[in-house]
C-alpha positions in Angstrom: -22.4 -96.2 35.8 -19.5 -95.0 34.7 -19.1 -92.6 31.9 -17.8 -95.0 28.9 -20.5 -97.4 29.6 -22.9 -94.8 29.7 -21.8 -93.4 26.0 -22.0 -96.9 24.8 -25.7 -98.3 25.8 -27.0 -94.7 24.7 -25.1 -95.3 20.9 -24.3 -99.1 20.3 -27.4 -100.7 18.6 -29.6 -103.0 20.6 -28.0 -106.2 18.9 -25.0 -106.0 21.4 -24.7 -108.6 23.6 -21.7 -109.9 25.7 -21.2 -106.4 27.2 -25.2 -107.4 28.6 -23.6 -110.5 30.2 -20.8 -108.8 31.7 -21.5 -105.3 32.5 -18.2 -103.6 33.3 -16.3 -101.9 31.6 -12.9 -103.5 30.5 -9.9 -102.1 30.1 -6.7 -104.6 29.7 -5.7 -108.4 29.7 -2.8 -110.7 29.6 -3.1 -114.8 28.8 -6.2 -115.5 31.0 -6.9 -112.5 33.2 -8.9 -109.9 32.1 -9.3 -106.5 34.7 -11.6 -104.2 34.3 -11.9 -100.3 34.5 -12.1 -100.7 38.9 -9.0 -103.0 38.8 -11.4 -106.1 39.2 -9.3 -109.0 38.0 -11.9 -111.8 36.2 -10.5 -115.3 34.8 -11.2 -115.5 31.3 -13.4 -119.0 30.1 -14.5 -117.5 27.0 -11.2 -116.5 25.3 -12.9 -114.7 22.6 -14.7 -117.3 21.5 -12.1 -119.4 20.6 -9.7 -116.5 19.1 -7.5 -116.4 21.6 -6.1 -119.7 22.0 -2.5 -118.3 22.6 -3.8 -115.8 25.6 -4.6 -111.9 25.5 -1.5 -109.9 24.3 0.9 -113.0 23.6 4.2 -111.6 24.0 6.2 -113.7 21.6 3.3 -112.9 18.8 2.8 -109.2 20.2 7.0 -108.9 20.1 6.4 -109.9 15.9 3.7 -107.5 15.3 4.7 -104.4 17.0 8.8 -105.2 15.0 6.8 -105.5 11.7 4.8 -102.7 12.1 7.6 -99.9 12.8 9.7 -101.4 9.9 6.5 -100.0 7.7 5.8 -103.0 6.4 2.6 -103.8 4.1 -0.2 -104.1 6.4 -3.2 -104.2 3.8 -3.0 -105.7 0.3 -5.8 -107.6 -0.7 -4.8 -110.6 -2.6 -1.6 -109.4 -3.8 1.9 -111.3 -3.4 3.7 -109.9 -0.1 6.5 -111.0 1.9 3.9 -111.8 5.1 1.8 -113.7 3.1 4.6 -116.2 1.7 5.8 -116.3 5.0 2.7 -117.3 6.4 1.9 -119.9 3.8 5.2 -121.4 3.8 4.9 -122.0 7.8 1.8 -122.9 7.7 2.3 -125.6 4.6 5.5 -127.0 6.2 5.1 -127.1 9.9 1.5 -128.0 10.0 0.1 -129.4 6.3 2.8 -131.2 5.0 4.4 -133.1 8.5 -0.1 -134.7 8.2 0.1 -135.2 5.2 -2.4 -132.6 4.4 -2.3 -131.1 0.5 -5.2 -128.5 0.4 -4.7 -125.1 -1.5 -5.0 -122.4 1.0 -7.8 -119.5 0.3 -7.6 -116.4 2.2 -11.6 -115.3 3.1 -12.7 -112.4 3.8 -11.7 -111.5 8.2 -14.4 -113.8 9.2 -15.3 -117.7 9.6 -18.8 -117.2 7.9 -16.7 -116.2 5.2 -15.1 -119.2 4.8 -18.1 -121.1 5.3 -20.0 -118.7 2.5 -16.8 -119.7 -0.2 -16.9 -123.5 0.6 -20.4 -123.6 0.3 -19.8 -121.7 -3.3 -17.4 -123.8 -3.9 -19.0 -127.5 -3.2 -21.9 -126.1 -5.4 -20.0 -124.9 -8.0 -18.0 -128.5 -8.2 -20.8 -130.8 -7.9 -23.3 -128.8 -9.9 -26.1 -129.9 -6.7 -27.4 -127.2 -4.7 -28.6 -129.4 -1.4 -26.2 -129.6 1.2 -26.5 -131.7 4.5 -26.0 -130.4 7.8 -26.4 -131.5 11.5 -29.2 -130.6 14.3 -27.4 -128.3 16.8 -24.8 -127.0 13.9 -23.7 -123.2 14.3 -21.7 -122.4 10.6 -21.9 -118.4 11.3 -24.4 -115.9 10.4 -24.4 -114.5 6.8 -27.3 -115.7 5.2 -25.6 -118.8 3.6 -23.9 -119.8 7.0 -26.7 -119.6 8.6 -29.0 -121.7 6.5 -26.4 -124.5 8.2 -27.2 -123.2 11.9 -29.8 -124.6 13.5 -30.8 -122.5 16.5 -34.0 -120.8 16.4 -32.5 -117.0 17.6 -29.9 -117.0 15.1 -32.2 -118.4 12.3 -35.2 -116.0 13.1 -33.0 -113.0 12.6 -33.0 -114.0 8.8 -35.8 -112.5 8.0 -35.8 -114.4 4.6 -36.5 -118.3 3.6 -33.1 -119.9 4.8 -33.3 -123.1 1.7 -30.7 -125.8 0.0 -29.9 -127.6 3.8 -31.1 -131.0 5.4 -30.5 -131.2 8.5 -30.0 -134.8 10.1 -29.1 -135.8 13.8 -26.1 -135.4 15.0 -24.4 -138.5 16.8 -25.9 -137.6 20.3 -28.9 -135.7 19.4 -30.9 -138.5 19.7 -30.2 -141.3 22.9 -30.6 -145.1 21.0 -30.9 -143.1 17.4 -28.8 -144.6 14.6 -27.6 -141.3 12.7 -25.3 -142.8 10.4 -28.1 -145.4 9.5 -30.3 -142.4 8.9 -28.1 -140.6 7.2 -27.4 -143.1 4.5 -30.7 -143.9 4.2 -31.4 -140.2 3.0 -28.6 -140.5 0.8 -29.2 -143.5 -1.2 -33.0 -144.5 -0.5 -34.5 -143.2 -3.6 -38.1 -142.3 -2.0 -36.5 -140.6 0.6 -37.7 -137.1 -1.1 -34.4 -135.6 -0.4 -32.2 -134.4 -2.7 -28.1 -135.7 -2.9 -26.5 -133.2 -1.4 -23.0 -131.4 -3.3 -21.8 -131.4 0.2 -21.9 -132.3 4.4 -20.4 -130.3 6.8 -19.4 -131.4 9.8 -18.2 -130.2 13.1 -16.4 -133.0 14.9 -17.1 -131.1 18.6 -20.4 -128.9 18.7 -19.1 -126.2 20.3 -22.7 -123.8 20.7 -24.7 -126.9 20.2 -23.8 -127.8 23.7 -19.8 -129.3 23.9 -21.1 -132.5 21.6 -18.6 -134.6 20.9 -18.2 -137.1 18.2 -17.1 -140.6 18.9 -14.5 -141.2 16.4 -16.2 -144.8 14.6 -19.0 -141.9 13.8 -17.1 -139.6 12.0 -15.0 -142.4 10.4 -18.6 -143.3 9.2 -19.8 -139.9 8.2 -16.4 -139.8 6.1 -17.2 -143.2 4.5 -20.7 -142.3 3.4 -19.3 -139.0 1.6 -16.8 -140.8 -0.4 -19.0 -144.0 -1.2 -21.6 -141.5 -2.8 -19.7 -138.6 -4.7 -20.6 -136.1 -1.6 -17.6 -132.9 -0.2 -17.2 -133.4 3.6 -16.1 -129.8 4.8 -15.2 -130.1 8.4 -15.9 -127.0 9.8 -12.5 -126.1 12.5 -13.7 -122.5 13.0 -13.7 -123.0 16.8 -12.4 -126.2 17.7 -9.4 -125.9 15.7 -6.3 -124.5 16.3 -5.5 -126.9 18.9 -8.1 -126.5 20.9 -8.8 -130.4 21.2 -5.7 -131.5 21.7 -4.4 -131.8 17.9 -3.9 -129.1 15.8 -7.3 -129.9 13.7 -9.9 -131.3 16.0 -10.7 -134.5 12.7 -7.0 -135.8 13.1 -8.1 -137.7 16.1 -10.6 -139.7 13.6 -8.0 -140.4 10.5 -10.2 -138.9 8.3 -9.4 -136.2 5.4 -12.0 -133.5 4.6 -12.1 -132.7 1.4 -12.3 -128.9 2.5 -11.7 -126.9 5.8 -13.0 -124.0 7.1 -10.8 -122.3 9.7 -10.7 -118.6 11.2 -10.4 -117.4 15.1 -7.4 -118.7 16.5 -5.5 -119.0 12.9 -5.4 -114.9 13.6 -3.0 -115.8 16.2 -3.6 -112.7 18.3 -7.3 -112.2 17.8 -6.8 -110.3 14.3 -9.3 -110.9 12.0 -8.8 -113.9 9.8 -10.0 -116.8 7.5 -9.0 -119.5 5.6 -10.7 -121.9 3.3 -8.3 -124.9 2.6 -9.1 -126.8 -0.9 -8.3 -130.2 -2.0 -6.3 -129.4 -5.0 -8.6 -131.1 -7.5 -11.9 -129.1 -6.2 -9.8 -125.4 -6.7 -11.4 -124.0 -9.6 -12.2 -121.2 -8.9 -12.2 -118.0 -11.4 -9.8 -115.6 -10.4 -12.2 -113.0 -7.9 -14.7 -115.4 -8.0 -15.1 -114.7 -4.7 -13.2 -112.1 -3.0 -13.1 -109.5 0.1 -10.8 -106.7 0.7 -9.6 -107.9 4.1 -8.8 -111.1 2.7 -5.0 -109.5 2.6 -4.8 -108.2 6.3 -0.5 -108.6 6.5 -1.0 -107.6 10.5 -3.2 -111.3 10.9 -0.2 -113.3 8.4 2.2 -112.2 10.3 0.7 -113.2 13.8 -0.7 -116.2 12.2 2.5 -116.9 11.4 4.2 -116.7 14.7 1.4 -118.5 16.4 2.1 -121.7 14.3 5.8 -121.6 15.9 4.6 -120.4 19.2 2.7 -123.8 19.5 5.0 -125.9 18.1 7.2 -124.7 20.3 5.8 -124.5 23.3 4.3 -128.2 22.3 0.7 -126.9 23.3 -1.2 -129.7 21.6 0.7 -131.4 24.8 -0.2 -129.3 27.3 -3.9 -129.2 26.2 -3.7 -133.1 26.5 -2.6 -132.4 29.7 -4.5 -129.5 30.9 -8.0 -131.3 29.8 -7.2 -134.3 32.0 -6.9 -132.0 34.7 -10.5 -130.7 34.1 -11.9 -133.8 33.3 -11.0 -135.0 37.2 -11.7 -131.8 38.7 -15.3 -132.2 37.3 -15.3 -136.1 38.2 -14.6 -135.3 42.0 -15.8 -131.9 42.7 -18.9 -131.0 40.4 -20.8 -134.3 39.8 -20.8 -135.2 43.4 -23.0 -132.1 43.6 -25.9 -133.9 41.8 -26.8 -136.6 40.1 -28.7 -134.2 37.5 -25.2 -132.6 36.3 -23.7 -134.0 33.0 -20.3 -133.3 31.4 -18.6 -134.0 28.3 -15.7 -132.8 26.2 -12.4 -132.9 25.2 -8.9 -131.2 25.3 -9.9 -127.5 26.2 -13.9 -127.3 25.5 -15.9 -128.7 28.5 -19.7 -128.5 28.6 -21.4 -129.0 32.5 -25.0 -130.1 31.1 -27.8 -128.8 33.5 -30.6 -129.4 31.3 -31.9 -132.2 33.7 -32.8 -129.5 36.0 -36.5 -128.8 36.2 -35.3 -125.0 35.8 -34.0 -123.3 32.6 -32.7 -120.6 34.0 -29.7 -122.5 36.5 -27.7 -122.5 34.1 -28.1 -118.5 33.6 -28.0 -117.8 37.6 -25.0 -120.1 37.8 -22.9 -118.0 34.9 -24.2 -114.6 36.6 -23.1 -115.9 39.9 -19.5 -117.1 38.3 -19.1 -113.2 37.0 -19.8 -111.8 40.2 -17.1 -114.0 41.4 -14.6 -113.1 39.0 -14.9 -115.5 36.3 -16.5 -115.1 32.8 -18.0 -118.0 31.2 -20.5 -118.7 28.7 -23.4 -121.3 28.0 -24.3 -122.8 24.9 -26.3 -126.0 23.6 -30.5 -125.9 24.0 -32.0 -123.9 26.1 -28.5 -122.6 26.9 -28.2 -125.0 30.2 -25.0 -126.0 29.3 -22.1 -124.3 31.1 -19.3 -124.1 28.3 -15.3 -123.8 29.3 -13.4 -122.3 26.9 -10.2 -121.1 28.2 -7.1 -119.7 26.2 -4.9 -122.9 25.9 -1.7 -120.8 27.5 -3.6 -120.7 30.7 -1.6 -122.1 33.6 -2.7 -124.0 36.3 -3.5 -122.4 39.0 -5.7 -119.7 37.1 -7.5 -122.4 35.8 -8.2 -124.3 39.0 -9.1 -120.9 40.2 -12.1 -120.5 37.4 -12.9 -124.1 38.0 -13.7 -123.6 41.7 -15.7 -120.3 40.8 -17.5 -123.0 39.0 -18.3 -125.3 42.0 -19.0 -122.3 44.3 -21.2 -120.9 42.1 -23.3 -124.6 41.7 -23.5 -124.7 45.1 -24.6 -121.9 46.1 -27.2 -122.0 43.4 -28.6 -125.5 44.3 -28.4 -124.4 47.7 -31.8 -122.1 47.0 
C-alpha cells in the first residue's frame, strides 16, 4: 500500500466510497484516461458522475481559467454583480435559452445539485402554498434532507435518520411491465378518495440515471406534462445529470417538446468539474425575497467562467452531434457483441448513458464481479438501478472513438469471463 493511500483509510471517515471501488491511488487525467500513481492507464465510464462531460483538464476551458486567474480576477463574490457572472449569463441566455425558446430566470445555488433541488422545492411550496410534492419510484434528487425525501433508494434514505415526509411517490413509466403510470397518476391527482394530497409540484427526471438508465418514452412525459398544467401542479425536471448534453440535446426534456416550469441543473454546467448549480425559474414563479435562500458559494467566478467557455466549447465543437453519433455506436456495439452473450442481458439508453441490465441473473452480485473485473482491466465503471445489477456507461462526451470501443470491449471481456464461471 502505498503511503498516500495509507494516510487516507487511516483519516478519511468511513462514509468514503469510490476510492473502495477503485483502490489506487490516482494521480492525473486528460478527456477519458485517467493513470494512476504506477502509470496504470484506466478508461474513464464514470466521468465524475456526470461533471465532466467536456473530459478531464479541457484545454480550451483550462486555457480560460488559468488566463483569468493570473489577471487577478474576482474568484469569490457571493451574489454580487461581476464581470464573470454577466458573462456567464449572457452566454448562457443567448446561445442556449433564447435560440429554445426558453425564458426562465437563472438562480445561482449553492456549489451543489441538492442545492438546487432544496430551492425549487422552497420555491414550488412557497408559490402554490401546498406542501405535497410528487415524485417517482427509482428517483435520486440528492441527499440533503429535502432532496432526499424525493430519492427513493433504501441506503440513501436510511442515512436520514429522521422521518423523510411531504412526497408521493408513483411509478415511473417502466417501473412496472403492463402498468398504466400516467392513468395512476391522474387518478391520485384528481380522484377525491384517493387520500393523497395535490401536490405544489412533480419532479421528473426524463432518464433515471441511478435508478437504472430508465428512459422515458416521449408520449409519457408529454403526458406527465399535461397532467401538471391541466391541474395547477410545477413540473421541475430535474437535468442534474442527464443534462448538459448528455442525451443528445442540450436538456435531456427537448426531445419531448415539453417546458418545465423549473430546472434544476449542476455537474456539467461547472464546465470543468468546478462546483456549481443553477435553479432556472419561469419568470412568473420568481418571487423570491432577496436571501431567501442563499449560500456563499453561490458566487464561485472560477465555475462562471468555465461554465462559460463550456457553453461555446459545445457549440462549437457541435457535441450534441457527436453524442448522437457516438450513442449509435454503443447502441450496435451492444446489439452485436454483448446481447449475443445471453439472453438474460438487457440494455437501454440514450445518447451517452447506457445501462447493461443483469438483474435477470439468478446472482446479485454479477453485476459487482463484472465492474471489479472491468477495473482490473483498466476501465472504471459504475452500477446503478436495484440491487445495483445494472452496469451504467457514463463516459465524458469528448471521448473519441477508439478509447471508447476500448472501454466497451473491457466490457464484453469482462461478461465473458464472468459467465464463464
Amino acid at each position: 500500500m502505498s503511503e498516500l493511500k495509507k494516510i487516507i483509510e487511516e483519516n478519511e471517515s468511513q462514509v468514503r466510497s469510490y476510492c473502495r471501488k477503485y483502490p489506487v491511488v490516482f494521480t492525473s487525467a486528460k478527456n477519458s484516461m485517467i493513470y494512476d500513481e504506477e502509470g496504470n492507464a484506466y478508461v474513464d465510464f464514470l466521468a465524475g458522475c456526470g461533471a465532466l462531460n467536456y473530459g478531464h483538464n479541457n484545454g480550451e476551458i483550462k486555457s480560460e481559467v488559468i488566463d483569468y486567474i493570473l489577471k487577478d480576477n474576482i474568484t469569490h463574490a457571493m451574489d454580487m454583480y461581476t464581470t464573470a457572472k454577466g458573462e456567464f449569463i449572457k452566454t448562457f441566455k443567448e446561445k442556449i435559452l433564447d435560440p429554445k425558446d426558453l425564458n426562465y430566470k437563472i438562480m445561482f445555488c449553492g456549489s451543489t445539485g441538492t442545492n438546487a433541488v432544496e430551492a425549487a422545492l422552497k420555491l414550488c411550496r412557497k408559490n402554490k402554498k401546498r406542501s405535497n410534492i410528487i415524485a417517482f419510484m427509482g428517483a435520486f434528487h440528492g441527499m440533503t434532507l429535502g432532496s432526499l425525501a424525493l430519492t427513493t433508494d433504501r441506503t440513501s434514505r436510511d442515512g436520514a435518520g429522521v422521518s423523510l415526509d411531504n412526497v408521493t411517490f408513483v411509478p415511473y413509466e417502466t417501473t412496472m411491465e403492463g402498468f398504466d403510470s400516467l392513468r395512476y397518476l391522474e387518478t391520485v391527482i384528481t380522484d377525491d378518495h384517493s387520500g393523497i394530497e395535490k401536490p405544489a409540484a412533480i419532479f421528473l427526471e426524463t432518464v433515471q440515471a441511478e435508478g437504472g438508465i430508465n428512459v422515458a418514452s416521449v408520449e409519457w412525459l408529454k403526458g406527465v406534462e399535461r397532467i401538471c398544467r391541466e391541474n395547477d401542479i410545477l413540473l421541475v425536471a430535474d437535468e442534474i445529470q442527464v443534462g448538459c448534453s448528455r442525451t443528445g440535446t442540450f436538456f435531456s426534456f427537448e426531445r419531448a417538446g415539453i417546458k418545465p416550469d423549473m430546472v434544476t441543473l449542476s455537474k456539467s454546467i461547472g464546465g470543468y468539474g468546478f462546483p456549481m448549480s443553477l435553479l432556472l425559474i419561469r419568470d412568473d414563479l420568481d418571487i423570491w425575497k432577496p436571501a431567501e435562500h442563499n449560500g456563499t458559494f453561490r458566487g464561485n467566478q472560477i465555475a462562471f467562467v468555465a461554465a462559460r467557455k463550456a457553453i461555446e466549447y459545445n457549440i462549437f465543437h457541435e457535441i450534441d452531434r457527436q453524442v448522437v453519433e457516438k450513442g449509435a455506436l454503443v447502441k450496435e456495439y451492444i446489439e452485436k457483441e454483448i446481447l449475443p452473450l445471453s439472453d438474460k442481458i438487457f440494455f437501454r439508453g440514450i445518447g451517452l448513458i447506457w445501462g447493461i441490465d443483469f438483474s435477470k441473473f439468478d446472482d446479485p452480485e454479477l453485476s459487482h464481479r463484472i465492474a471489479d473485473k472491468c477495473f482490473e482491466k483498466g476501465l472504471i465503471i459504475e452500477r446503478a438501478g436495484r440491487g445495483d445489477t445494472v452496469l451504467k456507461i457514463l463516459p465524458p462526451l469528448t471521448i473519441f472513438d477508439y478509447e471508447l470501443f476500448k472501454g466497451l470491449d473491457i466490457i464484453r471481456e469482462s461478461i465473458e469471463e464472468e459467465l464463464e464461471k
